[in-house]
C-alpha positions as CSV (number, residue, x, y, z in Angstrom):
1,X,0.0,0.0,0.0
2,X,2.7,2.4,0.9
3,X,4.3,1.8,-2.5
4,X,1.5,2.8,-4.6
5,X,1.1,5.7,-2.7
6,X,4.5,6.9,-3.2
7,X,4.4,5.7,-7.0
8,X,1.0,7.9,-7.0
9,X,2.6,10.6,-5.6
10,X,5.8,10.9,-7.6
11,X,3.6,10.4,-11.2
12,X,1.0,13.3,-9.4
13,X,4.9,15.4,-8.9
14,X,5.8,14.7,-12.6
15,X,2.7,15.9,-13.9
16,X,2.8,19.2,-12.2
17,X,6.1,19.5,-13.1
18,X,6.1,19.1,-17.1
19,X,9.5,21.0,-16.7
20,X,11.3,17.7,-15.4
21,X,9.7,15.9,-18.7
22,X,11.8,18.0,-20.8
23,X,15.0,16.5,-22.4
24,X,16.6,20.0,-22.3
25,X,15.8,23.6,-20.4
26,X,12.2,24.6,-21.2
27,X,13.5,28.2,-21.5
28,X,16.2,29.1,-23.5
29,X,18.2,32.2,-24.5
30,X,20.0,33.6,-27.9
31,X,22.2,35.9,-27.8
32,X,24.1,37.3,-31.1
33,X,27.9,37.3,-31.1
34,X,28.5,40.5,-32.2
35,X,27.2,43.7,-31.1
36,X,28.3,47.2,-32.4
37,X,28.7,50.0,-30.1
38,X,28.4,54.0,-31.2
39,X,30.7,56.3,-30.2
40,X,28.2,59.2,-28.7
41,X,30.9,61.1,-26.8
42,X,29.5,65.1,-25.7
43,X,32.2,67.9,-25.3
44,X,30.7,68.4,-21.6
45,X,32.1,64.5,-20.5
46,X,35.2,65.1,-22.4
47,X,36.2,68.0,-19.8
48,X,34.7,65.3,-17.0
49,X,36.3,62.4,-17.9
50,X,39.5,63.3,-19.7
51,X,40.8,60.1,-21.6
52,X,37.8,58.4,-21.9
53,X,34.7,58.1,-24.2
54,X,31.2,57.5,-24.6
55,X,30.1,54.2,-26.5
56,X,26.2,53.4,-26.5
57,X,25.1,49.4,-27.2
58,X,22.2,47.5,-27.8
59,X,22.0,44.1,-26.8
60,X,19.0,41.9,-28.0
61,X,17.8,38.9,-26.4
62,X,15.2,36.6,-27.4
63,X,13.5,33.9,-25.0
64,X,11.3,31.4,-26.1
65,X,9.5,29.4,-23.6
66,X,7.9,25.8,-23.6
67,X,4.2,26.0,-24.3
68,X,3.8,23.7,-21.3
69,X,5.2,26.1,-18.8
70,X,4.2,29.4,-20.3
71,X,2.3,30.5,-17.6
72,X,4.6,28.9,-15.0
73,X,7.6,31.5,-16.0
74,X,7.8,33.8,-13.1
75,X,11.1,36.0,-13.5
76,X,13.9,36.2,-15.9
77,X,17.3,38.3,-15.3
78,X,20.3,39.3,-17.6
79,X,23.4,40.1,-16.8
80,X,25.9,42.2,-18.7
81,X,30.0,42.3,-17.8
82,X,32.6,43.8,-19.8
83,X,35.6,42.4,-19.5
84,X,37.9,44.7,-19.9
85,X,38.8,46.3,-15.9
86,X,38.7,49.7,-17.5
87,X,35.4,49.5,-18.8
88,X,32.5,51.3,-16.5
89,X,29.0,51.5,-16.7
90,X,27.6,55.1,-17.0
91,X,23.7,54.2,-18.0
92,X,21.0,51.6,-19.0
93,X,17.9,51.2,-20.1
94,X,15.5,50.0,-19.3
95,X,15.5,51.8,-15.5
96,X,13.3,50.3,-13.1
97,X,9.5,50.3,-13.5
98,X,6.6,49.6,-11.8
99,X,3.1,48.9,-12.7
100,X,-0.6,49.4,-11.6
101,X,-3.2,46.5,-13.2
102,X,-5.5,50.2,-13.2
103,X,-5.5,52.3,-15.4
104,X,-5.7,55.6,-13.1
105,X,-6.3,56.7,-10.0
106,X,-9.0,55.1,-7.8
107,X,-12.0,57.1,-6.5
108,X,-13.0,56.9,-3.1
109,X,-16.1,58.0,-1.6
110,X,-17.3,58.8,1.7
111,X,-20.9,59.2,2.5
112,X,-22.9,60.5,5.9
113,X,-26.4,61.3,6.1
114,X,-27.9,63.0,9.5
115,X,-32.1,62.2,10.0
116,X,-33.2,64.2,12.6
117,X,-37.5,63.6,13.1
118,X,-39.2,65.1,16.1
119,X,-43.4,65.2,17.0
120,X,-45.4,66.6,19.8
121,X,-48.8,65.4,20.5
122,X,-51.5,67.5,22.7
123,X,-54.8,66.1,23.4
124,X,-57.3,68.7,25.2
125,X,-61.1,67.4,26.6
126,X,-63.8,70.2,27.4
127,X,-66.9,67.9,27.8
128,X,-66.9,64.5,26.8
129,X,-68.6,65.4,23.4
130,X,-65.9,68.7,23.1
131,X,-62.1,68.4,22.9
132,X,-59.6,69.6,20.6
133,X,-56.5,67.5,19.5
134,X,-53.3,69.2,18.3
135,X,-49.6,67.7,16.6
136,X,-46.9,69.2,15.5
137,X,-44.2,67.4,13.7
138,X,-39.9,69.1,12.7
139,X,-38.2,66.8,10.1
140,X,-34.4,67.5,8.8
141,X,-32.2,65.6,7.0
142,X,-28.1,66.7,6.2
143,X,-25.6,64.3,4.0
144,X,-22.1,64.8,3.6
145,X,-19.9,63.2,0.5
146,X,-16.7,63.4,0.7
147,X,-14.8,62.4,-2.8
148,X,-11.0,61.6,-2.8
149,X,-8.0,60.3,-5.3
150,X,-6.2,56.9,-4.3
151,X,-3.5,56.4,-6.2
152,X,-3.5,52.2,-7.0
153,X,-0.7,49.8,-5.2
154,X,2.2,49.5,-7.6
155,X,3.8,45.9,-8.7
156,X,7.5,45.9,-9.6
157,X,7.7,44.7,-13.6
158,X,11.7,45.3,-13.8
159,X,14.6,46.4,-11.6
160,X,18.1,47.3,-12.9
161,X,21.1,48.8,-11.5
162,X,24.7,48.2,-11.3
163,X,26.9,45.2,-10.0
164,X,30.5,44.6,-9.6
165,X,31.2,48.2,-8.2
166,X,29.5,49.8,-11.9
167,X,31.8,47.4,-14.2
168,X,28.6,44.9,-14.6
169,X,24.6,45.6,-15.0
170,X,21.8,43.2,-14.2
171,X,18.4,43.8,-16.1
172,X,15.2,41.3,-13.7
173,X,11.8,41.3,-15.1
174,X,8.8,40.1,-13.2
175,X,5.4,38.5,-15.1
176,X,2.1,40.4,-15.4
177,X,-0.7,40.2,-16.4
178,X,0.1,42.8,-18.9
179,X,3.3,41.7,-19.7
180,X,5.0,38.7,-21.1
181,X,9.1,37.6,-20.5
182,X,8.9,35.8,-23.9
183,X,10.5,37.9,-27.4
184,X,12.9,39.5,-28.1
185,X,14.2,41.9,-24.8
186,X,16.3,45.2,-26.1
187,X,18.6,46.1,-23.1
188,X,20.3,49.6,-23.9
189,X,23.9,50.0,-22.1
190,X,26.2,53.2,-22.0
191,X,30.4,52.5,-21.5
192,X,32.8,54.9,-20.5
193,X,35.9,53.2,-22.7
194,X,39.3,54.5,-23.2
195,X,40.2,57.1,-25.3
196,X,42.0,54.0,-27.6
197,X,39.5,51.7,-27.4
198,X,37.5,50.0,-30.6
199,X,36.8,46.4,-29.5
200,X,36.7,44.2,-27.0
201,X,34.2,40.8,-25.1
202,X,31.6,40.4,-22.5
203,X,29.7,37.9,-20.5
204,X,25.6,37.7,-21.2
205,X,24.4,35.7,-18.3
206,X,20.4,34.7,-18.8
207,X,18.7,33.2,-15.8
208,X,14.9,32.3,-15.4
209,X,12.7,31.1,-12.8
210,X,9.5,28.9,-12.7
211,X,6.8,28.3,-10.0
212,X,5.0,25.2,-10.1
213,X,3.1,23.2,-7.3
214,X,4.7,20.2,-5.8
215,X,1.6,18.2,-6.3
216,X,-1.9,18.4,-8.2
217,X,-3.7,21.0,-5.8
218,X,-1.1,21.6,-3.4
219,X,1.4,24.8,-2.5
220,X,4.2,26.3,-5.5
221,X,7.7,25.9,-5.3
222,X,9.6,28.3,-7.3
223,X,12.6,26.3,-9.7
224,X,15.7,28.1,-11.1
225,X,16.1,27.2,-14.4
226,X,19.9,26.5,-15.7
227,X,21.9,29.2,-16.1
228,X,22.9,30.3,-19.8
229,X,26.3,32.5,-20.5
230,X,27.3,34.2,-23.8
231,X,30.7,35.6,-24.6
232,X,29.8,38.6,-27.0
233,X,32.2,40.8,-28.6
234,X,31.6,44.4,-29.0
235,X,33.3,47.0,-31.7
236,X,33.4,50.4,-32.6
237,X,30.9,51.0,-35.2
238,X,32.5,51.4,-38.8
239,X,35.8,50.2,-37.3
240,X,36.7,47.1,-39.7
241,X,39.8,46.2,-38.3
242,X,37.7,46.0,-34.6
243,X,35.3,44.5,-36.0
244,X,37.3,41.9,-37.8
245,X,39.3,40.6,-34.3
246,X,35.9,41.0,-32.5
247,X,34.4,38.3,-34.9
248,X,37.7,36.5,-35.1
249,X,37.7,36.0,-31.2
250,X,34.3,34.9,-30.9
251,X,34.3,32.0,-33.9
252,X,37.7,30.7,-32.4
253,X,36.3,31.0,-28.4
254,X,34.0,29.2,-30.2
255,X,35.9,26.6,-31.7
256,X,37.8,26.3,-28.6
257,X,34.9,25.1,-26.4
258,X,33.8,22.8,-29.2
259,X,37.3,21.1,-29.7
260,X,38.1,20.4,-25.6
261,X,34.2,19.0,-25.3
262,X,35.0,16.8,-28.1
263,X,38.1,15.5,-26.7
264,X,37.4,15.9,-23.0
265,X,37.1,12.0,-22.6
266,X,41.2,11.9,-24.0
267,X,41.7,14.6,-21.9
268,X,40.6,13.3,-19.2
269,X,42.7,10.3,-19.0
270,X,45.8,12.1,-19.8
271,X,45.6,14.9,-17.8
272,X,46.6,13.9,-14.3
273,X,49.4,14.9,-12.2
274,X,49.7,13.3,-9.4
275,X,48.5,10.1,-7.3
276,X,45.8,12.5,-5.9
277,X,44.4,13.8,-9.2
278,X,43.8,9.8,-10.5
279,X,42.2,9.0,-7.3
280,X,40.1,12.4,-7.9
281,X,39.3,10.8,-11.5
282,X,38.2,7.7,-10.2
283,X,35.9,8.6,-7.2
284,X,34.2,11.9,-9.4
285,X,35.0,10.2,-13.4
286,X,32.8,13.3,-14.4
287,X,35.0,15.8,-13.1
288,X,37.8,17.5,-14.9
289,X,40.9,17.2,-13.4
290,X,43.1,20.1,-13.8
291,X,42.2,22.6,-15.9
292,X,43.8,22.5,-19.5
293,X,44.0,26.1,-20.3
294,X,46.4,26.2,-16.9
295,X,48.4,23.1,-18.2
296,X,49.3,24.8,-21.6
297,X,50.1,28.2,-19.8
298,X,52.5,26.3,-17.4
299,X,53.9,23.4,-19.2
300,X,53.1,24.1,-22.9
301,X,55.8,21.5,-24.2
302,X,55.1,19.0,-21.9
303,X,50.8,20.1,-23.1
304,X,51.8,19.9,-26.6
305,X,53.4,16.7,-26.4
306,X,50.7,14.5,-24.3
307,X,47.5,16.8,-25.6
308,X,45.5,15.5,-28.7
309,X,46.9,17.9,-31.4
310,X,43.0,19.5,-32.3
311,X,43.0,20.7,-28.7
312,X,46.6,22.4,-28.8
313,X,46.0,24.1,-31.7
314,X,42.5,25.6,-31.0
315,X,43.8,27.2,-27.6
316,X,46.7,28.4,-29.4
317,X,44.6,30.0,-32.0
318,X,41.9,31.4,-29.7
319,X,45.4,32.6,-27.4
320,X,45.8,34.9,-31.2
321,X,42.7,36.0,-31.8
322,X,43.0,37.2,-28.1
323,X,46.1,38.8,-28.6
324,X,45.1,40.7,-31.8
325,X,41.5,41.9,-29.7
326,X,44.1,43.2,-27.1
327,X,45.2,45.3,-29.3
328,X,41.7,47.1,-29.4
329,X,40.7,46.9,-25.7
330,X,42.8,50.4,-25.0
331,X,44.5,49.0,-22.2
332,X,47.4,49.4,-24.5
333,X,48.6,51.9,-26.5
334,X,47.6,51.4,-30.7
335,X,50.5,50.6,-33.5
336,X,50.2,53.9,-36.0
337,X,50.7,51.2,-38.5
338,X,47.9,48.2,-38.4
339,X,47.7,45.3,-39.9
340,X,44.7,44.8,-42.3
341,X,46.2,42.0,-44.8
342,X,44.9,39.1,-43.1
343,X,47.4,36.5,-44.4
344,X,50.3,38.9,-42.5
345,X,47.7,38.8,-39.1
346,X,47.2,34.7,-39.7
347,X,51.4,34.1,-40.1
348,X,52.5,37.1,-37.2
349,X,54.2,36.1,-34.5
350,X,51.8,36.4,-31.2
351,X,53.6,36.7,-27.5
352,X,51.1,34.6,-25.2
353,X,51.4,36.0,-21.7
């Protein structure tokens, strides 16, 4: 008996949880790789914030949600960081808003009547066959209405702000009834960059969160849905040579993370170090020992020797592309001369730090 209850109980749980039936995350994120940034510098923050410049972005991302769970989706939240240390946040869009489900104000009323009835009655007898009879009867009635203006509770539909001490911004929007978190989302950022800058990479973090009962009938528990993260690179608009390493980064970050998933079971068995590490490998086979980018910082002969060859030239090529973005990021200063002949940026020499 106590085993078909639990079996009932875990098929009523799967039922009001058609998130768990999914193969994969029943909200998901996209994200494009590349996003331009206009230069929108005034005079007046020159003579604030010598050095430095004013570069405005737009960075579009679309959710689409399982039908299933549509109405379950409670709160999603983005996350924008820069990379580059320099880099500070000066303004975004949208600010923080909140919402009435009214349209206007509410109207209150307050109503008080006053009844105020009052009669005398006077009876005189002359004779028993002569008498007079007299009444005399005051009425008065007073109201008061009293009309007033209520403004309507308001519900929080998104909250921004900074993070990370200004170098980050986090955009969290709540469902209502008169909004959805599904479509396309248009967050607007504004970067104080240095003077050199004209390209460089950022983290887009998309999280979402579901509320769904526990069983058929019974009390919501709010779910976190798995985290999604986006390295996006960002140039200077009509810059071809930023936007030409900014695309070159991404596609071989890209490659990179393709290349050591595809190999991570050869990588796995020959990257250990010491006793510890293997017994690490045996107890937790899922987990990486080591971490590879480390190994062909530290030891890149020894890496390059033991390594499948794929891996060691994907991180060498993504350690390029990285070196040529540097170049944009303002940190340092610009060569007078650049290269724009790819064949001589492809066959350069590249000094991996």
């Amino acid at each position: 008996m106590v085993r078909i209850v639990r079996q009932l109980v875990a098929i009523g749980f799967l039922t009001a949880s058609p998130a768990l039936l999914l193969a994969g995350s029943p909200v998901q994120f996209d994200v494009g790789y590349l996003t331009p940034a206009t230069d929108i510098t005034t005079p007046e923050f020159q003579l604030q914030r010598p050095g430095y410049r004013l570069m405005q972005m737009d960075v579009m991302i679309s959710t689409m949600v399982d039908s299933r769970i549509s109405k379950d989706l409670t709160e999603t939240t983005f996350l924008i960081e820069p990379h580059n240390p320099s880099i500070q946040i000066e303004d975004f869009s949208p600010q923080t808003t909140l919402q009435s489900p009214y349209a206007g104000n509410i109207s209150k009323e307050n109503r008080v009547e006053y009844n105020v009835d009052a009669k005398l009655n006077a009876n005189q007898t002359v004779t028993p066959h002569l008498g007079a009879t007299g009444s005399l009867g005051v009425s008065r009635k007073q109201s008061s209405v009293e009309k007033v203006d209520v403004l309507p509770e308001m519900k929080l539909v998104s909250a921004s702000g900074t993070i990370h001490r200004g170098r980050g911004v986090y955009f969290r929007f709540n469902r209502t009834p008169q909004t959805s978190l599904e479509g396309t989302t248009v967050l607007g950022v504004i970067l104080a960059v240095p003077e050199g800058w004209s390209a460089d990479t950022m983290t887009v973090s998309c999280r979402a969160k579901v509320r769904q009962p526990i069983v058929p009938g019974g009390p919501s528990k709010e779910t976190d849905m798995p985290e999604s993260r986006y390295t996006v690179a960002m140039y200077l608009t009509g810059d071809r040579y930023a936007a030409n390493a900014a695309s070159r980064y991404v596609r071989e970050e890209v490659n990179w993370q393709d290349v050591r998933q595809r190999y991570a079971n050869e990588i796995q068995h020959r990257r250990i170090d010491s006793p510890l590490d293997y017994l690490t490998s045996i107890v937790h086979s899922s987990q990486r020992t080591g971490s590879v980018e480390k190994w062909l910082r530290t030891s890149p002969e020894k890496a390059a020797r033991e390594l499948p060859p794929p891996v060691v030239d994907a991180y060498y090529r993504l350690q390029e592309a990285r070196a040529n973005l540097d170049q944009c990021s303002g940190i340092r200063p610009l060569n007078k001369a650049r290269v724009t002949d790819e064949s001589a940026i492809a066959n350069s020499a590249v000094s991996v730090n």
